[in-house]
N, C-alpha and C positions, 0 to 999 in steps of 0.2 A: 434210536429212541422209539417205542413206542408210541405211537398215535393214541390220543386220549379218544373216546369212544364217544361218538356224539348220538344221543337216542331224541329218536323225535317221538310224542307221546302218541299212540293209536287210540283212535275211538272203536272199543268192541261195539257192535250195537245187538242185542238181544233181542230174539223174534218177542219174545213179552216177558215181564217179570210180574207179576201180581204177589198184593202181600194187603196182610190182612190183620193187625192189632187186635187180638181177643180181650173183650171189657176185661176191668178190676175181677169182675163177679166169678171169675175163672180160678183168682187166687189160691182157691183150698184144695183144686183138681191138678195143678198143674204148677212149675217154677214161673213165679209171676215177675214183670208179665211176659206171654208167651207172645215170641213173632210167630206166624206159619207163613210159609214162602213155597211157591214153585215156580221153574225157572227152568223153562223147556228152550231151548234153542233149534235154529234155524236146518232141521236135516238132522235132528237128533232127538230121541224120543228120551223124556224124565219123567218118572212115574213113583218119583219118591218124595216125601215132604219131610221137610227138617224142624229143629226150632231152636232160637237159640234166646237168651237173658239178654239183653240190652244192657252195657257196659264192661267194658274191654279191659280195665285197669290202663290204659293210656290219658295222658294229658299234657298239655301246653307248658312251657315253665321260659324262664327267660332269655328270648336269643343271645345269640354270638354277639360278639362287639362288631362285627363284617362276615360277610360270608366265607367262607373257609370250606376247602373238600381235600381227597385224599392224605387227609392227616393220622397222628396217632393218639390215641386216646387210654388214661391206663386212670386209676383213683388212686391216693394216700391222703393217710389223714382226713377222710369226710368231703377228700374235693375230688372233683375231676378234671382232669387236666389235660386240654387239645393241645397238641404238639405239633409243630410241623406245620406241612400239608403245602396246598396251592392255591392261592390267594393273590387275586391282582392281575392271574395272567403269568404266573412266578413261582417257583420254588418260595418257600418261608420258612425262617429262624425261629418265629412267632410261636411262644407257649404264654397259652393263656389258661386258667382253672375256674372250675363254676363251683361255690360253695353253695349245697341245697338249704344251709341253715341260716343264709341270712339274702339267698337270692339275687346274690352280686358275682358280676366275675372280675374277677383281678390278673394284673401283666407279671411274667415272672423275666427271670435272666433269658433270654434267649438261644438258640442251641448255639455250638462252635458252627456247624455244618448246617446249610439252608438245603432241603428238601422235602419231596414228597412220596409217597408210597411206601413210609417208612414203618415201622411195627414198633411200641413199645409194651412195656410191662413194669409193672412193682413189683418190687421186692426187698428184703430184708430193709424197710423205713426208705429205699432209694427206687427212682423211677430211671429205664434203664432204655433206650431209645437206639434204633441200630435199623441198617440198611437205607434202601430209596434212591432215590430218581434226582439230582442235582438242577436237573434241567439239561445236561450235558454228558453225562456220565453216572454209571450206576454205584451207589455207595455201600461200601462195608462198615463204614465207623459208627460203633459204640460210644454213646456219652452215656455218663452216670449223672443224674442229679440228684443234689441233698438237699433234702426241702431246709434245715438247719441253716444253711449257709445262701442258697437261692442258687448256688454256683452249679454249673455242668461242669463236668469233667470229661476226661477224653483216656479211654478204656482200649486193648488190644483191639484191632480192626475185626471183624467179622473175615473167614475165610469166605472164598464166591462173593465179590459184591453182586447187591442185587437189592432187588427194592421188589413191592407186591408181593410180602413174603407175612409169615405170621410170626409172636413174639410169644412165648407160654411158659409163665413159671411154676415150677415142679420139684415140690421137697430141695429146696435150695439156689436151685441150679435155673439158670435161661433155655430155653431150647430156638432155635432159631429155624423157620420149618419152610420147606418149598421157595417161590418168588421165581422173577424173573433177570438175569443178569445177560453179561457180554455173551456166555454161552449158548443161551435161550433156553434149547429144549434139557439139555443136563440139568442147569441150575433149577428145575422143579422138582427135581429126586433129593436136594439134600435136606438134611438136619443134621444142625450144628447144637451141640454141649455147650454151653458156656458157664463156668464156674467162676463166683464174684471172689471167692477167700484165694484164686491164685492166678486174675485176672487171665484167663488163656480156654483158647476154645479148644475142640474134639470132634471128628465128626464121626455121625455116627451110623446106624445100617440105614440105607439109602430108603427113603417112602417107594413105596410098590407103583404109584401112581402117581406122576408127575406133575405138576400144577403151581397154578399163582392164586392170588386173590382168592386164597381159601379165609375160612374160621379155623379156629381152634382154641380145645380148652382142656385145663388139668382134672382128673377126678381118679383119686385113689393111687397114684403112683402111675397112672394111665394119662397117654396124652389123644386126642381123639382130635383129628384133623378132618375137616366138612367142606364139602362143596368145593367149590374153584372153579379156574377155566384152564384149560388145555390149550396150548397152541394147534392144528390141525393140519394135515397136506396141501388146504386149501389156502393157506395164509391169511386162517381167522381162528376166534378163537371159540371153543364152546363150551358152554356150563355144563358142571359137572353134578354128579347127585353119591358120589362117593365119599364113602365115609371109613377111615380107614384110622385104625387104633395102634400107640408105639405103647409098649412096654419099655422104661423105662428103666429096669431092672435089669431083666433081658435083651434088652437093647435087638428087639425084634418086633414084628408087624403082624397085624391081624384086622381083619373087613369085620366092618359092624355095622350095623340097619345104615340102608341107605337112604336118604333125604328123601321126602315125599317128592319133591319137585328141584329141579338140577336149578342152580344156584352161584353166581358167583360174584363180587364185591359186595358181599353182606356183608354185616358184622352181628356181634353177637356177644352174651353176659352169661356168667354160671350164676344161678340165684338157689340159693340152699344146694339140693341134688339134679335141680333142672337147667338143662342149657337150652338158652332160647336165641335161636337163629333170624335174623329181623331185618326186610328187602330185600335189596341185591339189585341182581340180575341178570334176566333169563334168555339171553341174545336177542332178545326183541325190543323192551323195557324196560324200566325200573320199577322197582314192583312192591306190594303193599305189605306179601303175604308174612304173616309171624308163625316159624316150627317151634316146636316145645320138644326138646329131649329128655326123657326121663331116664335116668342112669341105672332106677333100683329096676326098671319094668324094661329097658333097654329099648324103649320103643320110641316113633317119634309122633306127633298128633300136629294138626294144624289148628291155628288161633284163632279168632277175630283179627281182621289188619289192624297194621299200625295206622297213624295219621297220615302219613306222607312218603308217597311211594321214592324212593330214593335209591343210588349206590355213590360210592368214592364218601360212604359216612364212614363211621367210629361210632364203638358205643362202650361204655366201662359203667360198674355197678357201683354204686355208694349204698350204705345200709337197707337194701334189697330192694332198693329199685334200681334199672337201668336207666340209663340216659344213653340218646342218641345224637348224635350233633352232626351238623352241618350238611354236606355232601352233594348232590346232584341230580336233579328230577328229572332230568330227558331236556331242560331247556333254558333253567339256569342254577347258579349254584346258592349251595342255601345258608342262611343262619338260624336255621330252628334249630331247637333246642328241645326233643319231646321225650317224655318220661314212661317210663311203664312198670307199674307197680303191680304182679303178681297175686299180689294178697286182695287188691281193688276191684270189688263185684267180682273176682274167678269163678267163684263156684257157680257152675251152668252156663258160661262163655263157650262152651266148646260145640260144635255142632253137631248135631247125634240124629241121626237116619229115624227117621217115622215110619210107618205102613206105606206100603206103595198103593197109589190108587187104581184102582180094580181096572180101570179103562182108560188105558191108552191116549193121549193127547198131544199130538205134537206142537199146536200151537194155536192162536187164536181164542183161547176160550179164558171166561169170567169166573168172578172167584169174589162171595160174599161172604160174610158172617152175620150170621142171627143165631138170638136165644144159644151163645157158646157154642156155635156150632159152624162149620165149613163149609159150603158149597161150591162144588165145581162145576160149572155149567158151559153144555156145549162146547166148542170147538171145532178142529180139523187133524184126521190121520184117517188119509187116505181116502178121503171123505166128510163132508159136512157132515156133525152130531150132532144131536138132540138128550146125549147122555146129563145127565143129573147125579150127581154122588154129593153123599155128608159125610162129613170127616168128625169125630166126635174125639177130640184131646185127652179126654178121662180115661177113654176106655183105650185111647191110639186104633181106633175100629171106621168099618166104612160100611155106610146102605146107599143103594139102588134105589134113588127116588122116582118118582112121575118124571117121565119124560117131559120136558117140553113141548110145545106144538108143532114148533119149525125147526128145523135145525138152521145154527146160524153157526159163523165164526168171527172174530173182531167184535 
C-alpha cells in the first residue's frame, strides 16, 4: 500500500507586495476596475507590472454531507455524483450526487466494492466506476450504474488492477489510463479499451510515459492525458508537466504543449473546447493554481486561483460549470463544494504583462496612486534609491520623475 502523502502548508513570505486599486474615474482608459501590482522577491529582480479584472467565475455552493477525499466524480442527468473515495479513516461504498437546481444532495445505492483512488465516467445514460485502493489490495472491478433503477451492477474486471488511474469516454467506448497497481512502475504505461455493447476490455499501445494521478480528457476522437506523478529511484514520487495525446483511431501516441507548472492529483472539466486543470500537487503543497487548455489554439494559459488549495479532490461539469468537491488541503480533509463557471466576469481574468519599469527594484520601495496615475518611489538594488517613476495605464508608458531628497528603502 501506498502511504497517503501528508503535506504540511508553508508560509511563502514575500520581501514586499504593494498594490494599488486605480479610482472608478479610470473606467473609459482601461478594463475596470484595473488592479496594478508588483511583486519583487527576496534575491530576485521584477520589473514588470501586471493587471488583472477582479472576479474569477469561482464560488461557494453547498458542501458535502461529511468530508470525503480520493473519490470519483462523473455528472448525468444535471447531477453530480461523488463516488467512492475515503472517509472516516476507510475505504467507502458511499455515492452521493449534488443537484445545482435545487441545491440538495442526495444518497444513492452504494458501490458492490468499497474503495478509493478509483476513476469514473458517464456514459451512454450509465456511470461506470472501476479500479482503486480497497484499503488492502488494488482493484480492477468495474460497476455499471443505472440511474433508472439506482442499482450498480458488476461489469468484466479491469485487466492490471490498480487504482490512481484515470477514466475517459471517447465515441462510445471507456478508456482506462495509467495508475498504480501490485506491479508499480509497469502499471503506469497501460491503457485499457473498454467496450460497454460487449462488456470486455483490450489493451492498447502502452502511454510513452508512465504515471499515476494524472487528468485526462476526450476532444475529437483524441484522448489527452496531463500531469501526474512518477514513481523515482529515490522512493518518492515527482509531479509531472507531461502532456501526451492517444489517437484513438490509430491506437498511437503523440506530446502535446506541456503544463505550465508540473502537477499531480488534480483534477479537471472539459467546458465547451477548453480543459481546465484545477490544484493538485506540486511535491511541496497543495495548491491553488487553475490551467486553461485551449484545444482550437493548443496552448495552455494560467487563471486566477481557485478558492481552496487542495488534492485527493474530483471535479465533473454539469451545464458549464465545474464543480469541485472534497479532497485535502495539506491538514485536513474537506467537504467544500466550489463551483467555477467560465462564462462569470472571464473576460480580463487573465493576467497580461505591462511595461517593465525603467529602474530596477529589488525590494523595499513604495508605490502610490494619484490623479490615475502610478508612482514608484525609492527603494533598494544594490543600493539605496531615490528613483521616482509614473506609470500611466492609458498609454501602458513610464516618466522619470524629481527625485526624491533622500533615498530611502522600507
Amino acid at each position: 500500500m501506498i502511504k497517503m502523502m501528508n503535506y504540511t502548508p508553508k508560509l511563502l513570505v514575500l520581501s514586499l507586495i504593494l498594490v494599488t486599486i486605480l479610482p472608478m474615474t479610470l473606467l473609459a482608459q482601461a478594463q475596470p476596475p484595473t488592479l496594478i501590482v508588483t511583486s519583487p522577491t527576496e534575491g530576485e529582480v521584477t520589473a514588470n507590472v501586471t493587471f488583472v479584472k477582479p472576479g474569477n467565475g469561482w464560488s461557494t455552493s453547498i458542501p458535502l454531507p461529511s468530508a470525503k477525499s480520493h473519490a470519483a466524480a462523473a455528472s448525468l442527468d444535471g447531477k453530480v455524483f461523488y463516488i467512492g473515495g475515503f472517509k472516516d479513516g476507510a475505504a467507502t461504498a458511499e455515492v452521493i450526487s449534488f443537484d445545482p437546481q435545487t441545491s440538495t444532495w442526495s444518497t444513492h445505492s452504494p458501490l458492490t466494492t468499497a474503495r478509493y483512488f478509483l476513476a469514473a465516467a458517464s456514459l451512454n445514460g450509465k456511470i461506470y466506476a472501476v479500479g482503486g485502493y480497497t484499503g488492502s489490495a488494488y482493484s480492477g472491478a468495474l460497476e455499471e450504474y443505472d440511474p433508472a433503477t439506482d442499482l450498480w451492477l458488476t461489469r468484466a474486471p479491469m485487466p492490471n488492477p490498480r487504482g490512481y488511474l484515470a477514466l475517459v469516454p471517447c465515441d462510445g467506448k471507456l478508456y482506462a489510463i495509467g495508475g498504480n497497481g501490485a506491479a508499480w512502475y509497469n502499471d503506469g504505461y497501460h491503457i485499457h479499451q473498454y467496450d460497454p455493447t460487449q462488456d470486455s476490455w483490450q489493451a492498447m499501445t502502452s502511454m510513452p510515459t508512465r504515471r499515476m494521478v494524472s487528468t485526462a480528457f476526450a476532444w475529437e476522437g483524441k484522448i489527452h492525458v496531463v500531469g501526474g506523478a512518477i514513481y523515482n529511484s529515490n522512493s518518492a514520487w515527482d509531479p509531472l508537466t507531461t502532456h501526451e495525446i492517444f489517437d484513438t483511431v490509430a491506437n498511437s501516441w503523440s506530446t502535446g504543449p506541456a503544463l505550465p507548472q508540473a502537477r499531480g492529483h488534480a483534477a479537471g472539466g472539459l467546458i465547451d473546447s477548453k480543459y481546465y486543470l484545477i490544484s493538485g500537487w506540486d511535491d511541496i503543497d497543495a495548491r491553488r493554481e487553475v490551467f486553461e487548455y485551449d484545444t482550437q489554439t493548443q496552448t495552455w494559459s494560467e487563471l486566477p486561483r481557485c478558492l481552496t488549495a487542495r488534492l485527493y479532490h474530483s471535479c465533473a461539469v454539469v451545464d458549464g460549470r465545474a464543480y469541485v468537491l472534497g479532497g485535502y488541503d495539506g491538514s485536513e480533509y474537506l467537504d467544500k463544494n466550489d463551483v467555477f463557471d467560465p462564462e462569470a466576469d472571464f473576460v480580463g481574468t487573465r493576467w497580461t504583462s505591462r511595461a517593465a519599469i525603467p529602474s530596477h527594484r529589488q525590494k523595499h520601495h513604495a508605490v502610490a496612486s494619484v490623479n490615475n496615475r502610478l508612482y514608484v518611489i525609492g527603494g533598494y538594488y544594490g543600493g539605496y534609491t531615490s528613483s521616482v517613476e509614473e506609470y500611466d495605464p492609458s498609454t501602458n508608458g513610464w516618466q522619470q520623475k524629481a527625485d526624491k531628497l533622500t533615498p530611502h528603502n522600507n
